[in-house]
ChimeraX commands (.cxc) that place a marker at each C-alpha (Angstrom):
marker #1 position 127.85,89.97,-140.99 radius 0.5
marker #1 position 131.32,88.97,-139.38 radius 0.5
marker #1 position 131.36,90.29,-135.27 radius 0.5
marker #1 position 133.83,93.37,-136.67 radius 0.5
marker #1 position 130.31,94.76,-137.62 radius 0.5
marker #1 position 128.64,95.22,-134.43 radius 0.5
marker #1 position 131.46,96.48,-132.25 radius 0.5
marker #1 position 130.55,100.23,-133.42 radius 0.5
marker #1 position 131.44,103.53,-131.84 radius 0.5
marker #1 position 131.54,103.56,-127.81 radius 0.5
marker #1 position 130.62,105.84,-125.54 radius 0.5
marker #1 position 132.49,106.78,-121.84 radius 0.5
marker #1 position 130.29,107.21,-119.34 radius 0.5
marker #1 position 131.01,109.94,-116.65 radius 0.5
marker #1 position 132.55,108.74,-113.84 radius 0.5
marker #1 position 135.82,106.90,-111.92 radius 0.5
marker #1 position 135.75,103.14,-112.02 radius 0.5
marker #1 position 135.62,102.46,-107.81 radius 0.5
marker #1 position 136.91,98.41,-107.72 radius 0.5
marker #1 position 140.26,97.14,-107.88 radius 0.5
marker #1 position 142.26,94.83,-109.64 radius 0.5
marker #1 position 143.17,91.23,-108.76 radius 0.5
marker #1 position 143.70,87.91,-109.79 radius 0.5
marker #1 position 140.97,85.21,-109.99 radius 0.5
marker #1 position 143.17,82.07,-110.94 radius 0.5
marker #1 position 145.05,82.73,-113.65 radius 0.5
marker #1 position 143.02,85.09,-115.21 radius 0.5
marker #1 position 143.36,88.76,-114.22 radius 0.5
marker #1 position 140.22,90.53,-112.87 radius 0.5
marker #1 position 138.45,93.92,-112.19 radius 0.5
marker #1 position 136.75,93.49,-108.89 radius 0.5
marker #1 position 133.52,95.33,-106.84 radius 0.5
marker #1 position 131.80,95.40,-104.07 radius 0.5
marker #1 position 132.26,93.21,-101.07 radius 0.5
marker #1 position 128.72,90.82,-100.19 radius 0.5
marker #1 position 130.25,87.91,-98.92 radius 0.5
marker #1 position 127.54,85.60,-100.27 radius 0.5
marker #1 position 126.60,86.90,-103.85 radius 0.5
marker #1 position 128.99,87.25,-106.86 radius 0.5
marker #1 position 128.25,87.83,-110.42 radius 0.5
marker #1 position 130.51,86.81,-113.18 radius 0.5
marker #1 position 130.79,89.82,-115.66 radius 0.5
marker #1 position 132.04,88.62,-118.93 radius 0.5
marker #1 position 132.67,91.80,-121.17 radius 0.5
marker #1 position 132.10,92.24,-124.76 radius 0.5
marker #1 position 135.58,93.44,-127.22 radius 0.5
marker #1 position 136.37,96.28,-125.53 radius 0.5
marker #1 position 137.02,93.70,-122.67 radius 0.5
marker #1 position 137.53,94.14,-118.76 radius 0.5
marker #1 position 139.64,97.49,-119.03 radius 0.5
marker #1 position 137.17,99.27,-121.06 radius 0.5
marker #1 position 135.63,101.99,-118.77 radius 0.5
marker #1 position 131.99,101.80,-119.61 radius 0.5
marker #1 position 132.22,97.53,-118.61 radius 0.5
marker #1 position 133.39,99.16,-115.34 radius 0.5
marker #1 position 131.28,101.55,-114.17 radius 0.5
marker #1 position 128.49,99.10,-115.31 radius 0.5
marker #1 position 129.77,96.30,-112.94 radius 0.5
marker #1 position 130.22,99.65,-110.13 radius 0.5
marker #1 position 126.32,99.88,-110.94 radius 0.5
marker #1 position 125.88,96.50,-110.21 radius 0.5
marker #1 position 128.09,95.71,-107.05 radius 0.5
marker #1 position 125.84,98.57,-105.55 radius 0.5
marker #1 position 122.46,98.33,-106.51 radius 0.5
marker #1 position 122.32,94.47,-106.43 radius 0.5
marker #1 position 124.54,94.22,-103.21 radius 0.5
marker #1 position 126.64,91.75,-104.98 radius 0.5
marker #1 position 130.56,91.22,-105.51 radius 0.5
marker #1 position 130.78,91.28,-109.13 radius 0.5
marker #1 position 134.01,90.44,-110.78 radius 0.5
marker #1 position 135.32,91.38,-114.69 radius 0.5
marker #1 position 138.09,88.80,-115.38 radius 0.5
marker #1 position 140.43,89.61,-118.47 radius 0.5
marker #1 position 139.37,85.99,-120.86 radius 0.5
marker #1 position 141.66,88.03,-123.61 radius 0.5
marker #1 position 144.69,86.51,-122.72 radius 0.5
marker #1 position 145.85,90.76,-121.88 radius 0.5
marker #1 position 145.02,91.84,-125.16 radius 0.5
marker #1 position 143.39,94.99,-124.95 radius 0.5
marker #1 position 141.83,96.15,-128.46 radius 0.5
marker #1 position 142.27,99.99,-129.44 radius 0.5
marker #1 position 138.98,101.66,-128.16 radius 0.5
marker #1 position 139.47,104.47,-130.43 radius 0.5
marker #1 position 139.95,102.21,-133.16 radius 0.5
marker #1 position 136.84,100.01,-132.24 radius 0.5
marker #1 position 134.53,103.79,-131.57 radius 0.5
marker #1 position 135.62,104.92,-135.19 radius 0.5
marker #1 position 134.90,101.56,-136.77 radius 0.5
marker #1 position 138.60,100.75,-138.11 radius 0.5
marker #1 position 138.65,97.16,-138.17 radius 0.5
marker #1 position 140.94,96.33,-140.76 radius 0.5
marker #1 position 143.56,97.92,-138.73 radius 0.5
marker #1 position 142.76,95.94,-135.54 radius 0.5
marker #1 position 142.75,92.52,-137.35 radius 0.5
marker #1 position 139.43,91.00,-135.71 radius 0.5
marker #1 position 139.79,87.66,-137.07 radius 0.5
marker #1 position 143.46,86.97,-136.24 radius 0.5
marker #1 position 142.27,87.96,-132.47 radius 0.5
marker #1 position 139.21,85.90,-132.24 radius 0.5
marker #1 position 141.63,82.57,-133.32 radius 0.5
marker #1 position 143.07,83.00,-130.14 radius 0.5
marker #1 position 140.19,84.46,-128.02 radius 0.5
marker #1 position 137.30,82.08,-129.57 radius 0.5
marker #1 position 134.86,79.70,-127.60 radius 0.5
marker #1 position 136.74,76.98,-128.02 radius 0.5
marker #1 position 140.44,78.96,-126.82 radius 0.5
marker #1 position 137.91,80.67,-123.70 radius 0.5
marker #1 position 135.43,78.64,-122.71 radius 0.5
marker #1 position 137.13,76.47,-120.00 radius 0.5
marker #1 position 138.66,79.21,-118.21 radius 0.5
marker #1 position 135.44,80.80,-118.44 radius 0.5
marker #1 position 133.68,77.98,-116.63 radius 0.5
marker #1 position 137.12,77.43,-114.05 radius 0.5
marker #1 position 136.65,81.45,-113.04 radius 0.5
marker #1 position 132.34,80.94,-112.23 radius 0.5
marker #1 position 133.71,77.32,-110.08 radius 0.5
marker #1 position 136.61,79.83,-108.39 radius 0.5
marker #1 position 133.72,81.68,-107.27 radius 0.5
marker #1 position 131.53,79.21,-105.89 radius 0.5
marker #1 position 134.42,76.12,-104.46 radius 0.5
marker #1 position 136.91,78.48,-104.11 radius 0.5
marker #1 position 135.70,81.62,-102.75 radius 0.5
marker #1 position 132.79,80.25,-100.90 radius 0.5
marker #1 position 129.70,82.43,-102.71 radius 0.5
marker #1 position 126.33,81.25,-101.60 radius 0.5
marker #1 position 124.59,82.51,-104.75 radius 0.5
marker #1 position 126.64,83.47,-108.15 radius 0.5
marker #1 position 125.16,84.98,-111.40 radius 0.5
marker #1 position 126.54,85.42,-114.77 radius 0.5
marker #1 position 126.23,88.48,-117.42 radius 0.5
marker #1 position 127.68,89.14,-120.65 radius 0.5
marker #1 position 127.70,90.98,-123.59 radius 0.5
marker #1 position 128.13,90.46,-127.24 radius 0.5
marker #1 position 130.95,88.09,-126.91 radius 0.5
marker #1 position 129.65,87.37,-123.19 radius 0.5
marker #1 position 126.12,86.08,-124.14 radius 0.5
marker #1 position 127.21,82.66,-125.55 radius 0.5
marker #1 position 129.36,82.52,-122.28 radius 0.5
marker #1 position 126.74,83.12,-120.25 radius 0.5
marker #1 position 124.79,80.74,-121.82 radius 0.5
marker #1 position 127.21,78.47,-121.46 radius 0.5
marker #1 position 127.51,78.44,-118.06 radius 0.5
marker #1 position 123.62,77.98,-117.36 radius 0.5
marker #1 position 123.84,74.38,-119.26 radius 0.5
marker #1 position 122.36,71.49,-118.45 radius 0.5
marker #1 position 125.38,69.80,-118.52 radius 0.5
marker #1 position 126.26,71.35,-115.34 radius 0.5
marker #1 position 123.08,70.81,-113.44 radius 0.5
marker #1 position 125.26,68.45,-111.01 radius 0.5
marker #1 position 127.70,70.78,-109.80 radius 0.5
marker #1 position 125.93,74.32,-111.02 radius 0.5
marker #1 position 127.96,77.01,-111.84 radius 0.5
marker #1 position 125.91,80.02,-111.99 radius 0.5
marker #1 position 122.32,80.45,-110.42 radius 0.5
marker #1 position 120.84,82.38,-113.27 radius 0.5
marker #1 position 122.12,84.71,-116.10 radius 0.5
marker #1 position 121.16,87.69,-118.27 radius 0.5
marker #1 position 123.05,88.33,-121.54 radius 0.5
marker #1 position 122.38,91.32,-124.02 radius 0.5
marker #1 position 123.11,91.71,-128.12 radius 0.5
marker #1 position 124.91,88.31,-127.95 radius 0.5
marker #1 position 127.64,87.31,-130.23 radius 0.5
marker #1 position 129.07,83.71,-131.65 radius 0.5
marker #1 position 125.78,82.43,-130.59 radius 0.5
marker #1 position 124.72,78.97,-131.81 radius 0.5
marker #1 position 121.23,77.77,-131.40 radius 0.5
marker #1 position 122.82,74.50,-128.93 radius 0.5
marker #1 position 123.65,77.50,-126.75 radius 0.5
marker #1 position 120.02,78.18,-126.41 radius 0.5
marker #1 position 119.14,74.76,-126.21 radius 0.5
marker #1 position 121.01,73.50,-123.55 radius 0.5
marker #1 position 120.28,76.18,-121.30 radius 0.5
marker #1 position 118.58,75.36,-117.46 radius 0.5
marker #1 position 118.83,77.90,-115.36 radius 0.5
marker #1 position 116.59,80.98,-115.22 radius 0.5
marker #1 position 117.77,83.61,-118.52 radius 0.5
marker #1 position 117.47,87.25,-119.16 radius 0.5
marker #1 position 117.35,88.10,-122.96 radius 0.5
marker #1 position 117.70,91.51,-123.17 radius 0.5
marker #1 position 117.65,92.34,-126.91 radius 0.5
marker #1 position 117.89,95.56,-128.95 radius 0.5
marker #1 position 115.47,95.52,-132.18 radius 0.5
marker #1 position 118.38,96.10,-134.50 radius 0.5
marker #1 position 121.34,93.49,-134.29 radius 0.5
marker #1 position 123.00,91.49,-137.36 radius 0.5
marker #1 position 124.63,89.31,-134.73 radius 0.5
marker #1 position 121.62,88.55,-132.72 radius 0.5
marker #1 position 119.21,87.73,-135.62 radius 0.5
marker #1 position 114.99,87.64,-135.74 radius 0.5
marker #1 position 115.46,83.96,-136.30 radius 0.5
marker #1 position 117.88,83.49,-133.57 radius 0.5
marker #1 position 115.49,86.38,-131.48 radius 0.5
marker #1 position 112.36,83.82,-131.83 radius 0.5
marker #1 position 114.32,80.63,-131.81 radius 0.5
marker #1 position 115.27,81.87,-128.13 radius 0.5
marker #1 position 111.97,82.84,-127.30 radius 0.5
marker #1 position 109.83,79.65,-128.38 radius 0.5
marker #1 position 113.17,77.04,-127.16 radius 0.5
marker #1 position 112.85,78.71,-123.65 radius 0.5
marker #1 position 109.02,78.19,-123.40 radius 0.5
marker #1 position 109.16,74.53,-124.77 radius 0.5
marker #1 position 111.96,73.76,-122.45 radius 0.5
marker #1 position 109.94,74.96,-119.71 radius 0.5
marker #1 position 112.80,77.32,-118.59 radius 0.5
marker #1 position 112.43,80.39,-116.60 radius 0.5
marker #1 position 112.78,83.78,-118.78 radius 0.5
marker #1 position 112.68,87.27,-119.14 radius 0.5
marker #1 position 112.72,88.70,-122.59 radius 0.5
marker #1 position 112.66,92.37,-122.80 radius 0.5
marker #1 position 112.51,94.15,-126.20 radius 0.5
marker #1 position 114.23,97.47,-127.11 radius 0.5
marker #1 position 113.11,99.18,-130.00 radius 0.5
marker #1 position 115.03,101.37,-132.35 radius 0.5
marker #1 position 118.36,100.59,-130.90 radius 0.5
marker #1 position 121.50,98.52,-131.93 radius 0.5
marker #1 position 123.68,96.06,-130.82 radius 0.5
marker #1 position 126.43,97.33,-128.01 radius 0.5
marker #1 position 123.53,99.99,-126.88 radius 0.5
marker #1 position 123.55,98.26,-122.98 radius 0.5
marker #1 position 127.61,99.14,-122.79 radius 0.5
marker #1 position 128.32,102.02,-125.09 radius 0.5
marker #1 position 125.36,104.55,-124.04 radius 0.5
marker #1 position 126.20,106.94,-126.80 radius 0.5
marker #1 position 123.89,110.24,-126.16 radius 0.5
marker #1 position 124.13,111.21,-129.55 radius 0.5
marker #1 position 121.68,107.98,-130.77 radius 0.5
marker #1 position 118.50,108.68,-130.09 radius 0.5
marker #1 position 116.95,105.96,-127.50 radius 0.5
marker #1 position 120.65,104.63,-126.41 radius 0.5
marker #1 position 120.85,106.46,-123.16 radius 0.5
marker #1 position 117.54,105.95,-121.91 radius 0.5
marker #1 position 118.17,101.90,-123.36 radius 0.5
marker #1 position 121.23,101.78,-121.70 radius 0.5
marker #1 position 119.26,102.67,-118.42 radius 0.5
marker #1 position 116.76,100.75,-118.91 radius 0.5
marker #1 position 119.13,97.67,-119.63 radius 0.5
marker #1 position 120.85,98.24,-116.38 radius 0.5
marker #1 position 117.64,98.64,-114.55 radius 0.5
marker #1 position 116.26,95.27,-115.42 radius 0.5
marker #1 position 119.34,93.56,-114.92 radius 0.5
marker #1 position 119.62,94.78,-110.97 radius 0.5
marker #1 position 115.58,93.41,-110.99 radius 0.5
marker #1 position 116.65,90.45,-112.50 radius 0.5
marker #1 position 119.76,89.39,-110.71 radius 0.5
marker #1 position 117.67,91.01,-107.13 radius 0.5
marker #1 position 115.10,88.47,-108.08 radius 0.5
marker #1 position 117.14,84.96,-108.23 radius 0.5
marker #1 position 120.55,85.87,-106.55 radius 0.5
marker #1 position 119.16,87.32,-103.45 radius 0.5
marker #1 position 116.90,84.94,-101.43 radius 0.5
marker link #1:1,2 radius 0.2
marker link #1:2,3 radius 0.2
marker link #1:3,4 radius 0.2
marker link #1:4,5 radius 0.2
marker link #1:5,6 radius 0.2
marker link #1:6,7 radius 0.2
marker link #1:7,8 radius 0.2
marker link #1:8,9 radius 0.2
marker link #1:9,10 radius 0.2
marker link #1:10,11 radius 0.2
marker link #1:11,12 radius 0.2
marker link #1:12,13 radius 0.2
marker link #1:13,14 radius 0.2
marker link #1:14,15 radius 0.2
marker link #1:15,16 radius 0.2
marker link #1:16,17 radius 0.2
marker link #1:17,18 radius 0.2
marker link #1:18,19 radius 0.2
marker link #1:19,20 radius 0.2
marker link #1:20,21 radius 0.2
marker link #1:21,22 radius 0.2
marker link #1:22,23 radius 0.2
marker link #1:23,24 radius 0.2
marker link #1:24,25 radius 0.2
marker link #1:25,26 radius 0.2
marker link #1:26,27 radius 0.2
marker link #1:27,28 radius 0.2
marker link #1:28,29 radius 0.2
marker link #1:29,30 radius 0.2
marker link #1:30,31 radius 0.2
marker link #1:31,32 radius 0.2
marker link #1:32,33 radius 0.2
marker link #1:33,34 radius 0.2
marker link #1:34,35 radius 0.2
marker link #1:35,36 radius 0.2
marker link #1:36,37 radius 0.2
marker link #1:37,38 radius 0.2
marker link #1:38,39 radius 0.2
marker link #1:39,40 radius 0.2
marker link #1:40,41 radius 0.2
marker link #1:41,42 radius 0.2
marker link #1:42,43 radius 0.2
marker link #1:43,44 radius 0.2
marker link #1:44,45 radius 0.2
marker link #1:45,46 radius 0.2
marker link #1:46,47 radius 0.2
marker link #1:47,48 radius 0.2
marker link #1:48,49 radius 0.2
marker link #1:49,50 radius 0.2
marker link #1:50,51 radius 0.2
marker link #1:51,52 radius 0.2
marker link #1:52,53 radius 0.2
marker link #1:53,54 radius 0.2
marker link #1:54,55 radius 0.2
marker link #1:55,56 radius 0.2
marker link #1:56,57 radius 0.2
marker link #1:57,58 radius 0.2
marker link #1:58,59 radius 0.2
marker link #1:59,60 radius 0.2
marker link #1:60,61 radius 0.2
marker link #1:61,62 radius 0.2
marker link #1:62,63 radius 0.2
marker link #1:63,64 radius 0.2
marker link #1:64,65 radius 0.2
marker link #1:65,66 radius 0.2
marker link #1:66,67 radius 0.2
marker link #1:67,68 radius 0.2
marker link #1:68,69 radius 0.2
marker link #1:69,70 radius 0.2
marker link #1:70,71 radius 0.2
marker link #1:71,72 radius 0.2
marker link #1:72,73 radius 0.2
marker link #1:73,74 radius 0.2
marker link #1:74,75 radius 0.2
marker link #1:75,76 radius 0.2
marker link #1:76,77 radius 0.2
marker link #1:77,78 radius 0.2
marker link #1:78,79 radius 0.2
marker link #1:79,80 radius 0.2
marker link #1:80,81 radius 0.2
marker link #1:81,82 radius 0.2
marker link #1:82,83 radius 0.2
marker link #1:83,84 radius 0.2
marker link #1:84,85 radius 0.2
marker link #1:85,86 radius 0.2
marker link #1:86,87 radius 0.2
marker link #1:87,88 radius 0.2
marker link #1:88,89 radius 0.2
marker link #1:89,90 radius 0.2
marker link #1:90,91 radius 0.2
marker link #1:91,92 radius 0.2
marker link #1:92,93 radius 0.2
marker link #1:93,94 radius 0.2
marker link #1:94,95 radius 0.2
marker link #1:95,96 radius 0.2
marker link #1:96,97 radius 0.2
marker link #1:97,98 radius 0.2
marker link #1:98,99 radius 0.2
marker link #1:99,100 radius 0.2
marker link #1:100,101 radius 0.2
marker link #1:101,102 radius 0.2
marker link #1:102,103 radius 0.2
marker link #1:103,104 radius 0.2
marker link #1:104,105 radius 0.2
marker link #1:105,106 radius 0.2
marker link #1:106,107 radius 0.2
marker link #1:107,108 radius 0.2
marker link #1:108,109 radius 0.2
marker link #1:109,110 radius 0.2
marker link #1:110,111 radius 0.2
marker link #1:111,112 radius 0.2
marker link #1:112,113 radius 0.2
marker link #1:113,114 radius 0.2
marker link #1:114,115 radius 0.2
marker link #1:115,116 radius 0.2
marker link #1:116,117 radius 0.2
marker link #1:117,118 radius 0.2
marker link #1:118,119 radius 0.2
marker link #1:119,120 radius 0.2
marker link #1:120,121 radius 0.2
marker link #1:121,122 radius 0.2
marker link #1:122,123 radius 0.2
marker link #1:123,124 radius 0.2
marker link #1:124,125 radius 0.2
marker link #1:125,126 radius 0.2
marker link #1:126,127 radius 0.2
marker link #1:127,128 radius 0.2
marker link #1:128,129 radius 0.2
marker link #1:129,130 radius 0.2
marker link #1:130,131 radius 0.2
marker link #1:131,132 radius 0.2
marker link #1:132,133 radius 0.2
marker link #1:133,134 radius 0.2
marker link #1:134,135 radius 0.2
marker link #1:135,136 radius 0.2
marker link #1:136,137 radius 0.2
marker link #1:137,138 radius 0.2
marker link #1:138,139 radius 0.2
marker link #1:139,140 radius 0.2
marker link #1:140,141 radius 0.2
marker link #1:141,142 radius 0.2
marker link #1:142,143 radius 0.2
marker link #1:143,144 radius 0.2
marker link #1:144,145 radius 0.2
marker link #1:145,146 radius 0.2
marker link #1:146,147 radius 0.2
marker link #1:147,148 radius 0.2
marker link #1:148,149 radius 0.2
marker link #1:149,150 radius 0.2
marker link #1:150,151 radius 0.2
marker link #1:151,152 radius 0.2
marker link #1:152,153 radius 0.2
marker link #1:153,154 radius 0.2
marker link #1:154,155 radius 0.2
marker link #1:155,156 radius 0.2
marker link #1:156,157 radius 0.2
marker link #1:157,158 radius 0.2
marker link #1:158,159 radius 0.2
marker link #1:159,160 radius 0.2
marker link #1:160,161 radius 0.2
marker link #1:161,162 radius 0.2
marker link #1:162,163 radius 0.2
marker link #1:163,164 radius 0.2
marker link #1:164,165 radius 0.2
marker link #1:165,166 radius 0.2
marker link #1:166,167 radius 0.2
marker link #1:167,168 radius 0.2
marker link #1:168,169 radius 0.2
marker link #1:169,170 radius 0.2
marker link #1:170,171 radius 0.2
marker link #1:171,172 radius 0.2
marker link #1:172,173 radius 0.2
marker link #1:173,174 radius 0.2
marker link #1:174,175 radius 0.2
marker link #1:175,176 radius 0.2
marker link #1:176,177 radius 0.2
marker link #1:177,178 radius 0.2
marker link #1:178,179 radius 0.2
marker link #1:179,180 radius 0.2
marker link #1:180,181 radius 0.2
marker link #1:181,182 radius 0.2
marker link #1:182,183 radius 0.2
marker link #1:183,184 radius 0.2
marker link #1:184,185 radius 0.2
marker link #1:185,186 radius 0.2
marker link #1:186,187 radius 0.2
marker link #1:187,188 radius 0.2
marker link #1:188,189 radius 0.2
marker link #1:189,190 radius 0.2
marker link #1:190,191 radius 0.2
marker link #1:191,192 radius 0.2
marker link #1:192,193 radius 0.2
marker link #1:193,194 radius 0.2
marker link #1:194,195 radius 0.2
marker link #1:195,196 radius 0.2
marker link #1:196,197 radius 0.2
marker link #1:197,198 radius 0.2
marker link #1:198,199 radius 0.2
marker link #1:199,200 radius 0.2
marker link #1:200,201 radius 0.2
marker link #1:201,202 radius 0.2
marker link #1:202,203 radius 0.2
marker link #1:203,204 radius 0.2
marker link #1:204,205 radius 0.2
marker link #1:205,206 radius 0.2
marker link #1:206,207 radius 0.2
marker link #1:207,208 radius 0.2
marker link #1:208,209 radius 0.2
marker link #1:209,210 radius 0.2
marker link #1:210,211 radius 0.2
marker link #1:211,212 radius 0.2
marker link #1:212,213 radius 0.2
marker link #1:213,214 radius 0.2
marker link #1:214,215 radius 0.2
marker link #1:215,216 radius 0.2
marker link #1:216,217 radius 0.2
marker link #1:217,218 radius 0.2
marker link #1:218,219 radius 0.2
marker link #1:219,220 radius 0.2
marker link #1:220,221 radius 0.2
marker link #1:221,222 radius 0.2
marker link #1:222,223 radius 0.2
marker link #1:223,224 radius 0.2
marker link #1:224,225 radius 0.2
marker link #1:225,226 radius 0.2
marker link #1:226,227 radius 0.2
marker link #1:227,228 radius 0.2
marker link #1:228,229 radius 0.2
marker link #1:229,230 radius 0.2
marker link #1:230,231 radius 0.2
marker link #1:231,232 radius 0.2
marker link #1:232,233 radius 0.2
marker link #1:233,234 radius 0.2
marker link #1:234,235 radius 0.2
marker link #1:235,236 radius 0.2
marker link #1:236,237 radius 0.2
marker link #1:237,238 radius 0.2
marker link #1:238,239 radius 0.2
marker link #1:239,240 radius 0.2
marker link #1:240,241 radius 0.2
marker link #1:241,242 radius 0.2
marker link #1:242,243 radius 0.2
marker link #1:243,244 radius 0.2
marker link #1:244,245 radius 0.2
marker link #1:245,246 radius 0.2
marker link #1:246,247 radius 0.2
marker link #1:247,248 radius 0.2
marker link #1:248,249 radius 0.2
marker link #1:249,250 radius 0.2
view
């Protein structure tokens, strides 16, 4: 199943995002909260950085964790049509022509110059990373061993991850959060267990929590009307803060 498939119909939470928008390098960036020494690297899934529930979430985040939490656009200021993406019209958004310029390969090194902008640049004692769908192999990214001389992030959590390869997995060494929804095409039951038994043989740190009954994009889109996504989506954002409260703030 192509990554079209999983971005299915969104949800707007209630609510005024409360941050502001800046610049972090080159990259545009949705900004909040204001701890000096914590900072977690939000990387969004399709709807991307504007989207309002990717806001509010990061809001959540800023003040529950304490932290300074930052949204960059890695889109290159494409914005994709929500209403298009909540009433499943791919074909008219042309997915694949997007993702040739927005892949891992087009992304990934401003991805890792934004998370060393936060630690060289802007002086953060402690820095996270989370991501969705197309922000879990990010995240991943970011936690691998071939950084471990100059670390960029601290420790990640990812959710319903997208473009995933099992080298992302792998090469991961700092302490993961995988929190997975039972029913995801993109993140597979291979891919689920690969993750599991890779992380124990590798002797990593790990969290893996378990939703049952809901789908990929549940942790962003919240949709009331799916049985299990609200109370998922809270539950998603609860063990996150835990998470991130647990390794960023020491």
């Amino acid at each position: 199943m192509s990554i079209s498939d999983c971005c299915i119909k969104g949800f707007r939470w209630n609510g005024t995002p409360t941050g502001r928008t800046d610049t972090l390098g080159p990259n545009a960036v949705y900004i909040t909260g204001s701890n000096p020494d914590i900072a977690i690297l939000f990387i969004a899934d399709l709807y991307g950085w504007t989207f309002p529930n990717v806001r509010l979430l990061a809001d959540h985040f800023a003040t529950e964790i304490n932290a300074t939490v930052f949204v960059p656009d890695f889109f290159g200021g494409e914005v994709l049509d929500f209403e298009l993406l909540n009433t499943n019209q791919f074909s008219r958004l042309d997915l694949p022509a997007f993702l040739s310029r927005n892949g891992r390969t087009q992304r990934e090194p401003e991805i890792f110059d934004s998370a060393r902008r936060l630690r060289h640049e802007l002086g953060f004692r402690r820095v996270g990373a989370v991501g969705y769908c197309y922000g879990g192999w990010a995240s991943l990214r970011l936690g691998a061993e071939e950084h471990a001389k100059d670390p960029l992030v601290d420790c990640i959590s990812f959710g319903h991850p997208s473009l995933l390869v099992k080298e992302d997995i792998e090469n991961v060494v700092v302490p993961v959060q995988v929190l997975a929804p039972e029913i995801d095409a993109q993140y597979t039951a291979e891919l689920k267990s690969y993750t599991f038994e890779t992380l124990q043989r590798r002797k990593v740190v790990f969290d893996y929590q378990h939703f049952p009954g809901v789908e990929h994009s549940c942790f962003l889109r919240g949709d009331e009307n799916q049985p299990g996504e609200r109370a998922a989506m809270e539950r998603g954002k609860n063990a996150a803060v835990a998470w991130f409260k647990e390794h960023l703030v020491v």
